[in-house]
C-alpha positions as CSV (number, residue, x, y, z in Angstrom):
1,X,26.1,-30.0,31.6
2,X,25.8,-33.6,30.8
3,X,22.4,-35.8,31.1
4,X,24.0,-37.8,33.8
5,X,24.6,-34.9,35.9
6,X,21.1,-33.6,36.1
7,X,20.0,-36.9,37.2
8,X,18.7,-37.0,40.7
9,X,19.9,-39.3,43.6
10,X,17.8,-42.4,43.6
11,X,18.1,-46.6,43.2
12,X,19.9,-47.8,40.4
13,X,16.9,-49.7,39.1
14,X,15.0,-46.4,38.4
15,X,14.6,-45.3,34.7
16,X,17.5,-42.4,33.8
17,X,14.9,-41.3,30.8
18,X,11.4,-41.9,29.9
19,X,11.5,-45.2,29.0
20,X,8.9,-48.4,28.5
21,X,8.3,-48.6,31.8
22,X,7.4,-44.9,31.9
23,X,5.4,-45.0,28.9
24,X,4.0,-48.6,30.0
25,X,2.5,-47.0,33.5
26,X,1.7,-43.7,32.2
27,X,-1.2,-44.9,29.5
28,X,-2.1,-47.7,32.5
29,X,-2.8,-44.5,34.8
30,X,-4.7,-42.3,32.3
31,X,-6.7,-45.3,31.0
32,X,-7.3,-45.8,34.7
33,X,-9.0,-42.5,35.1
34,X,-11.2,-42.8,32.8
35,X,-12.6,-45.8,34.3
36,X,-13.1,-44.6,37.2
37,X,-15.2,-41.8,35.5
38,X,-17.3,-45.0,34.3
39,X,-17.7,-47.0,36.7
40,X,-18.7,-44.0,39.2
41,X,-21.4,-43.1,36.5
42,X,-22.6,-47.0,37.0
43,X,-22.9,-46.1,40.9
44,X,-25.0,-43.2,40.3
45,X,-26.7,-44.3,37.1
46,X,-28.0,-47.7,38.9
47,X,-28.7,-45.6,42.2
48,X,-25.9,-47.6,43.9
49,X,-24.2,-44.5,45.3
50,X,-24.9,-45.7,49.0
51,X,-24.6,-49.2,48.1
52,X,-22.0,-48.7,50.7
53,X,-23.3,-46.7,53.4
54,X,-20.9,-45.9,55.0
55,X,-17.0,-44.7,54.6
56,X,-14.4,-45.4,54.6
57,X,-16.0,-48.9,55.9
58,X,-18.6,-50.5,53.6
59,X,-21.0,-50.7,56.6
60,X,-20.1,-49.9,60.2
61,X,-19.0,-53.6,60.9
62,X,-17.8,-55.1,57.4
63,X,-14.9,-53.2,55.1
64,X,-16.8,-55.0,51.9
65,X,-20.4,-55.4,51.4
66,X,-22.6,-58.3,52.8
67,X,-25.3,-60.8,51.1
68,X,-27.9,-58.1,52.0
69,X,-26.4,-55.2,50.6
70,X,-27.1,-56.7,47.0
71,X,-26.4,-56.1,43.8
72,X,-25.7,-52.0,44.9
73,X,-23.3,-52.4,47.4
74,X,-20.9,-54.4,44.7
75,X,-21.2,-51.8,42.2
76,X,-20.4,-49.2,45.0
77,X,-17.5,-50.4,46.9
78,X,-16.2,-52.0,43.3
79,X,-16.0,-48.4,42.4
80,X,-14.0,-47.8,45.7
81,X,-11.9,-50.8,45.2
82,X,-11.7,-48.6,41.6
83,X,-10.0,-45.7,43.9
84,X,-7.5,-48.3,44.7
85,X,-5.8,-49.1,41.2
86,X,-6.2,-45.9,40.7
87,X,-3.9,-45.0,43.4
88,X,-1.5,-47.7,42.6
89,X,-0.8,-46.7,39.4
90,X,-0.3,-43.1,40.3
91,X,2.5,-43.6,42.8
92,X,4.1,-45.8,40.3
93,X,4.5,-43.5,37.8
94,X,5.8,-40.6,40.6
95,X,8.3,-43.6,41.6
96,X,9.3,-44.5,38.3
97,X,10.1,-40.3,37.2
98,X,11.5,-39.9,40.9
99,X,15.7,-40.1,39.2
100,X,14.4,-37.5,36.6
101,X,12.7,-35.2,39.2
102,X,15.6,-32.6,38.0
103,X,15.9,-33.1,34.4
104,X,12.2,-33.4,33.8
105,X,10.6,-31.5,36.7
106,X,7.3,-31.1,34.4
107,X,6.8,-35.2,34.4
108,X,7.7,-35.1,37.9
109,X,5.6,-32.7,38.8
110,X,2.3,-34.0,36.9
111,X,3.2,-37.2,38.4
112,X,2.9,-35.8,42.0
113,X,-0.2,-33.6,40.9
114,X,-2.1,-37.2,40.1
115,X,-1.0,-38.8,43.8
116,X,-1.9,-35.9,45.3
117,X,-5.4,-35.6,43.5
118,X,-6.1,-39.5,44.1
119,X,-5.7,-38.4,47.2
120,X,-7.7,-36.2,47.7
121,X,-10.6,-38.1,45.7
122,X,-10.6,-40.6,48.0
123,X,-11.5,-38.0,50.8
124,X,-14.0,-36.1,48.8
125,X,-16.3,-39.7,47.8
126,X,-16.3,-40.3,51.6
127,X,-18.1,-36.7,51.7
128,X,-20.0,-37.8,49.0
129,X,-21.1,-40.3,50.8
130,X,-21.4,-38.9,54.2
131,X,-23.4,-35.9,53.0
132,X,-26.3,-38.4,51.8
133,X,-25.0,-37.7,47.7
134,X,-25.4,-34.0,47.8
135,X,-25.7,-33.0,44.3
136,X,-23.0,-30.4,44.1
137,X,-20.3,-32.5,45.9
138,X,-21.2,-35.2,43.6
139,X,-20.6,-32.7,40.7
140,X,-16.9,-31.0,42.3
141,X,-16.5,-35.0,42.4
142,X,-16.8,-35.6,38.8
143,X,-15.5,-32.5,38.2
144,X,-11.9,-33.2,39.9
145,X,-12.1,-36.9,38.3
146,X,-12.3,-34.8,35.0
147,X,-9.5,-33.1,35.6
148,X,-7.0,-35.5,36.3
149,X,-7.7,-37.3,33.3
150,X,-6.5,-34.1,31.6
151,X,-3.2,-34.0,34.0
152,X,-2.7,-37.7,33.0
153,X,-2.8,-36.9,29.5
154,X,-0.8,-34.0,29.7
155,X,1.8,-36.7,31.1
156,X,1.5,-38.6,27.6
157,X,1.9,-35.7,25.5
158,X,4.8,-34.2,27.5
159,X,6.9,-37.4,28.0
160,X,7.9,-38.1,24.8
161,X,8.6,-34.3,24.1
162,X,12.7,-33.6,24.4
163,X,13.2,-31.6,28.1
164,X,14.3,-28.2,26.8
165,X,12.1,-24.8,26.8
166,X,8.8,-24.5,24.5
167,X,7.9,-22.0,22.2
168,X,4.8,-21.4,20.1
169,X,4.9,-22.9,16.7
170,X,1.5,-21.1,15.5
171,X,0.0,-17.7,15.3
172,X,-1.4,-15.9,18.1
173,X,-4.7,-15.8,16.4
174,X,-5.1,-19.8,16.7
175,X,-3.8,-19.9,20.2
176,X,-6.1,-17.8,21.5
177,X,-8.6,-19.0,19.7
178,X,-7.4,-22.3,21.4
179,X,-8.2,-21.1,24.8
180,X,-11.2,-19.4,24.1
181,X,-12.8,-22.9,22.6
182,X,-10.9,-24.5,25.8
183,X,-13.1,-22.3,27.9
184,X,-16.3,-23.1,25.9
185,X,-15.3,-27.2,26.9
186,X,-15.4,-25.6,30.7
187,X,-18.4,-23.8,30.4
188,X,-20.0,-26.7,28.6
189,X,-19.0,-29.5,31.4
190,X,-19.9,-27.3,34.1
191,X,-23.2,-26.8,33.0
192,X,-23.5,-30.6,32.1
193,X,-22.8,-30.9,35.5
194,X,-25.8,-28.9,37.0
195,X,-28.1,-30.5,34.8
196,X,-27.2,-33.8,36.0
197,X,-27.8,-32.4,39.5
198,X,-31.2,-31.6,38.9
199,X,-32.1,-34.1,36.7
200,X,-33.4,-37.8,37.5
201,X,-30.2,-40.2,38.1
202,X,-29.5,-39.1,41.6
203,X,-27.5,-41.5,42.9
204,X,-29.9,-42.9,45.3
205,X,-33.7,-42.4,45.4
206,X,-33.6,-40.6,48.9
207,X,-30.8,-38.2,47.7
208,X,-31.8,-34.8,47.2
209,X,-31.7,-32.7,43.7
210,X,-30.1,-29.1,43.5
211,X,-33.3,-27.9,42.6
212,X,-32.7,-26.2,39.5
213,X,-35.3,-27.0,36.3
214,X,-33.7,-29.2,34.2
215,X,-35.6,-28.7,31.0
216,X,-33.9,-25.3,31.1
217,X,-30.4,-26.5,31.8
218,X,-30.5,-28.4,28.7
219,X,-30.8,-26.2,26.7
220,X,-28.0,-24.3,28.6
221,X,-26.0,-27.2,28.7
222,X,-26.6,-27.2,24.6
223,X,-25.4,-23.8,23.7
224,X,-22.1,-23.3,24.7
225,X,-21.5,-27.2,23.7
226,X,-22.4,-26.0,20.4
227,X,-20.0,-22.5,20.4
228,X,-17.5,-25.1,21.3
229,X,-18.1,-27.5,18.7
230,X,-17.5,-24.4,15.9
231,X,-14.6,-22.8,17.7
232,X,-13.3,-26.4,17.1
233,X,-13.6,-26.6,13.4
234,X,-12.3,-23.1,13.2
235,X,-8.8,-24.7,14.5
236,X,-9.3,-28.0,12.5
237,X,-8.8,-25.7,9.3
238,X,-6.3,-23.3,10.9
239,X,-4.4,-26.1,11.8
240,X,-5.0,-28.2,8.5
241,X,-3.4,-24.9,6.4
242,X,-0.5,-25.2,8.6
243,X,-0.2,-28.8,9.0
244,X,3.5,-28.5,7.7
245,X,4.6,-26.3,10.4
246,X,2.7,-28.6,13.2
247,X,1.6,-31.8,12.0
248,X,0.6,-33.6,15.0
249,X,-2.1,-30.8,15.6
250,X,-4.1,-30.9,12.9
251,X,-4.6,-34.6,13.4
252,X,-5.6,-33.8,17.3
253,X,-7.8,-30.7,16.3
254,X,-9.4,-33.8,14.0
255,X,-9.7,-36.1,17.1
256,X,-11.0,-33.7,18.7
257,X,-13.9,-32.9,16.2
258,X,-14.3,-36.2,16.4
259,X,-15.1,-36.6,19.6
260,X,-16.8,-33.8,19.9
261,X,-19.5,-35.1,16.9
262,X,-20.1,-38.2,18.7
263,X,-20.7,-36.4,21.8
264,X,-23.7,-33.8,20.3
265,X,-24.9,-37.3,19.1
266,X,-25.1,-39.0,22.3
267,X,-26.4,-35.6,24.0
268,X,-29.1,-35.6,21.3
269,X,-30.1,-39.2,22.1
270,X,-30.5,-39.1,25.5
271,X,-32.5,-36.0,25.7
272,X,-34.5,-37.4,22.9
273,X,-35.1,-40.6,24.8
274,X,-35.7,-39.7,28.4
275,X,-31.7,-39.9,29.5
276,X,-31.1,-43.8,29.0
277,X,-28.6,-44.6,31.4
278,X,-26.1,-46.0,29.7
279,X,-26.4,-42.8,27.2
280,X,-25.9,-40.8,30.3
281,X,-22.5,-42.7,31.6
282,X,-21.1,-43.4,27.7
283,X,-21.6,-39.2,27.7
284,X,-20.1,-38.8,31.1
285,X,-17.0,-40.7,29.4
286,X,-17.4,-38.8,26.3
287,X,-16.9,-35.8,28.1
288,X,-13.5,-36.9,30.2
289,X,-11.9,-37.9,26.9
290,X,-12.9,-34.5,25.1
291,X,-11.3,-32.9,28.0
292,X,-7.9,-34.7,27.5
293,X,-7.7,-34.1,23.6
294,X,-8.3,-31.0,24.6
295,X,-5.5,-30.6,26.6
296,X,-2.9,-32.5,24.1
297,X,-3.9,-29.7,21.6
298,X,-3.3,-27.2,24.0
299,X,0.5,-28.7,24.6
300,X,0.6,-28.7,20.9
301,X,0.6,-25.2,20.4
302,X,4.1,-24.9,21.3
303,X,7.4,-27.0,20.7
304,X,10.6,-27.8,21.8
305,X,12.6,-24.8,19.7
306,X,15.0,-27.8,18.8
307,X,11.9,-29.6,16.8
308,X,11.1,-26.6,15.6
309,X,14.5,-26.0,13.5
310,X,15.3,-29.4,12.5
311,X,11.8,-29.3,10.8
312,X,12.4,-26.2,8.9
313,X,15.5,-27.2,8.1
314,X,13.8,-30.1,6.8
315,X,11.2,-28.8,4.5
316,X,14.3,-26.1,3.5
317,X,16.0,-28.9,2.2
318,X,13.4,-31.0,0.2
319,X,12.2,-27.3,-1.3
320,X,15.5,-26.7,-2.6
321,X,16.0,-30.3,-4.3
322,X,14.9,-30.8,-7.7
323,X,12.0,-32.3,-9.2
């Protein structure tokens, strides 16, 4: 079957194969989410998050904040207007993938995932709002903002990748060692999450707390972040002894030791310090972006079967020549 049949119907101008354009939107999007992740940190970390007091209005008579509403109703519907590009960007990348909906169903189908998710965002921080900030839709808010960063770089890691069946390219021992760290990231954020909700930066100084004791929940918070941070330097060196068979992934396991240091090191200082805010949001971020290195080592532990051969047949050849 040729490349041109498994094209499907669409305008003329629309890429036929992941091309600039693609790649071009695709970073736009991801870097996009993680924005947003920052910028709703600064509505809760400056007690802006009903800046805007209402939704999906800024007020009951204005769409945008007035003189009154201050510096906090900027921040908060600047976050909103946040929702916005956001958005844009998403359905440009499910437009721009709609011809290869066929031949690459997986970028097609992350694509939708985002628009649908943006979506559904949009709907969940007029809850947020509605409900007065209640702590644990703030968190499923974060939580789901989290998570399509992850889809998005899933996108970027896939895209490139030929469209043909993957297989896994390292032993089973590492892959499920991969998951089980993957689970410790989950474990981690979700408790990060309930501290946050019962610690000080609420949102709003009449919102209410979950009620939980924080000074507990950090040190909750700490120990599974830990497990994590050891699982991961158990796959930087299974991946670094193997680092011929998959080379991208030991340089992703090492990102994501990276990450993960910085992180312990931000964690430290803000408990340390009485949570500074911009500690709190740069660890907020932190946390997105471990999530989606996360994810890209995940998609490393299998490759297209075709990549797979033409390296051994590679390293086959440059063994057999002589010194």
């Amino acid at each position: 079957m040729s490349a041109q049949s498994t094209l499907a119907p669409g305008p003329r101008w629309l890429p036929v194969r992941v091309d600039r354009r693609i790649a071009v939107f695709a970073w736009l999007s991801f870097l996009a989410e993680v924005i947003i992740i920052g910028t709703g940190g600064a509505v809760r970390l400056t007690g802006s998050g009903l800046g805007c007091p209402t939704w999906p209005t800024c007020t009951a008579d204005s769409l945008v904040p007035t003189e009154a509403m201050g510096i906090h109703g900027i921040i908060e519907f600047g976050n909103r207007l946040m929702t916005g590009v956001v958005g844009i960007l998403a359905v440009v990348v499910l437009v721009l993938v709609w011809r290869l909906r066929r031949s690459r169903r997986d970028l097609f189908t992350l694509a939708a995932v985002v628009v649908g998710g943006v979506i559904a965002q949009a709907i969940v921080g007029g809850i947020t709002v509605l409900t007065g900030l209640n702590p644990f839709i703030v968190g499923f808010h974060y939580a789901a903002s989290l998570a399509l960063v992850c889809v998005t770089a899933a996108f970027l890691a896939l895209m490139r990748l030929p469209a043909e069946p993957r297989v896994r390219a390292v032993p089973r021992w590492y892959a499920v060692t991969a998951h089980v760290t993957t689970l410790a990231l989950a474990v981690t954020i979700v408790v990060g999450i309930l501290t946050t909700g019962a610690g000080p930066h609420s949102g709003d100084a009449d919102a209410g707390r979950s009620g939980f004791d924080v000074e507990i929940l950090e040190h909750v918070h700490a120990w599974p972040g830990y497990i994590l941070f050891v699982l991961s330097i158990v796959l930087l060196v299974g991946s670094w002894r193997r680092r011929s068979d998959v080379p991208s992934l030991a340089l992703w396991t090492a990102l994501l030791v990276l990450v993960e240091l910085v992180q312990i090191a931000v964690g430290l200082f803000q408990a340390r310090n009485g949570l500074p805010v911009l500690a709190v949001g740069t660890h907020m971020v932190l946390a997105a972006l471990t999530a989606a290195v996360m994810t890209v080592v995940l998609l490393h532990l299998k490759r297209p079967q075709s990549l797979i051969d033409a390296e051994r047949a590679t390293r086959a050849v440059a063994a057999s020549e002589p010194l």
